[in-house]
N, C-alpha and C positions, 0 to 999 in steps of 0.2 A: 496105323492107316492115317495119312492124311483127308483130310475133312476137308481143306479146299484145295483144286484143281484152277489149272491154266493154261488159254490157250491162245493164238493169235487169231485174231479177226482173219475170217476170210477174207480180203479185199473183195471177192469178186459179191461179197451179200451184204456188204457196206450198207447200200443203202435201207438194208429192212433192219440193220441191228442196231445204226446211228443216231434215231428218233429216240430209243430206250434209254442207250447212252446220254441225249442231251436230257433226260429227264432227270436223272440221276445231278448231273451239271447245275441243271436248274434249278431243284428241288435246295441242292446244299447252300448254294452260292447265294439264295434267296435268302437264308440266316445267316447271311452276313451283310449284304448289300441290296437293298432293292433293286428292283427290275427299272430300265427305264422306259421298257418296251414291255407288252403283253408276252406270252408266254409265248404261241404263235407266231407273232414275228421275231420273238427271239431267235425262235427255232429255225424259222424258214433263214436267217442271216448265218446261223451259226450251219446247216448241211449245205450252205452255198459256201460257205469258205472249208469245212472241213471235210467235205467227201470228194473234191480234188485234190486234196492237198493230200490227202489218205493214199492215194492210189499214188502218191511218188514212194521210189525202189525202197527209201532208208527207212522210212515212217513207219511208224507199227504200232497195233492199237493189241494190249495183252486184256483178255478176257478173263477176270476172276469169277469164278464159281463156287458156291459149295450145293454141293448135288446138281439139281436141275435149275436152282436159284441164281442169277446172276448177280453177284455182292459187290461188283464197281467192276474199274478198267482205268488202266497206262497209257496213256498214247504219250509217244515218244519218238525219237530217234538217235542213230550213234552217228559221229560223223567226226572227222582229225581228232579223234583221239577224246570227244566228250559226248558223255551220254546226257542228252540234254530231255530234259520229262517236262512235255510239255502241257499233260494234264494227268492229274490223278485224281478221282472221286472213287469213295466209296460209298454205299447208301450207311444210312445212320446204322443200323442192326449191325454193321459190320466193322463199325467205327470203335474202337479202343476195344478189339478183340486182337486174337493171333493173325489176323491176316496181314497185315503190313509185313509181319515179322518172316512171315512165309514167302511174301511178294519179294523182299529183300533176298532170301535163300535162293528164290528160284532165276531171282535174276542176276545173282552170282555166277548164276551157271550157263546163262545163256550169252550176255556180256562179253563181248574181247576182251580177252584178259588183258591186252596191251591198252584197254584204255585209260585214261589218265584222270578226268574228273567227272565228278556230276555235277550238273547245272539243271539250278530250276527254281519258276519264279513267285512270287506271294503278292496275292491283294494285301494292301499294307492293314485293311482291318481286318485278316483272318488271320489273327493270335496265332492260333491252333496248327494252322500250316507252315508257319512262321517258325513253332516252336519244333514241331518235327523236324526239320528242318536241321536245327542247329543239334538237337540230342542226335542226330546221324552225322552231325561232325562240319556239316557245311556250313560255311559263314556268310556271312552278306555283303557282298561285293561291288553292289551297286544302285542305282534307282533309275528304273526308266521314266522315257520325260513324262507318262503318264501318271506316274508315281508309285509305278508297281515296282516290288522290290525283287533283286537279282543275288541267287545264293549259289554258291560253288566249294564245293569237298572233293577231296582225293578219290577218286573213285575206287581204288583195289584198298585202302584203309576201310573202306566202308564196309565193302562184301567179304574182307576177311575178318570183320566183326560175325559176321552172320555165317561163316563157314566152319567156324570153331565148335 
């Protein structure tokens, strides 16, 4: 029996599961980089840019759980051929457990098979995401002018690691 479960956001309850989700956001990204804003207005910035952007066709937010516990979430999108992940948090508990390795599986199988890479991007001080990153085969390709950095791998190399 799998122990964790996956689902897509409803879009239409966006707005009562997206507060949980930015905590999750916040809570992590706070052990890496300080806030420059209160929590509060972080939040109120981050469901003014993310709960319309949500509700476009391609965007999709994957809800991981194990039981009734929510353990993080994907948002993402597929789009000419690359599946671009434009956020991933897990909460800590769930962090250097089987769950990535699962999220990988399951999204082998949901994924066009014709698509071609995966792209996605790192705070240049989160080591940790950085290093995932490259153990799943993607390289770093670029730096945005922010100075966030920009990674891309083969996408069907990747999920036939994880189909085997």
């Amino acid at each position: 029996m799998n122990r964790y479960q996956f689902s897509f956001l409803n879009k239409a309850q966006a707005a009562h599961v997206l507060p949980e989700l930015f905590d999750i956001l916040y809570y992590n990204m706070s052990k890496i980089t300080p806030a420059e804003k209160d929590c509060e207005a972080d939040r109120a910035e981050w469901l003014e840019a993310v709960l319309p952007a949500i509700q476009k066709a391609p965007r999709q937010i994957l809800l991981m759980h194990e039981g009734d516990m929510l353990a993080g979430y994907l948002q993402y999108y597929v789009n000419n051929g690359v599946f671009m992940v434009e956020e991933i948090q897990l909460k800590p508990a769930y962090q250097r457990t089987l769950l990535l390795h699962r999220l990988c599986r399951f999204l082998a199988t949901v994924i066009p098979a014709d698509t071609g890479y995966i792209e996605a991007f790192a705070h240049p001080k989160n080591v940790i995401s950085q290093a995932i990153q490259r153990s799943l085969g993607m390289e770093l390709v670029g730096t945005e002018e922010n100075g966030t950095l920009h990674f891309r791998g083969n996408c069907q190399i990747l999920f036939d690691r994880f189909l085997k």
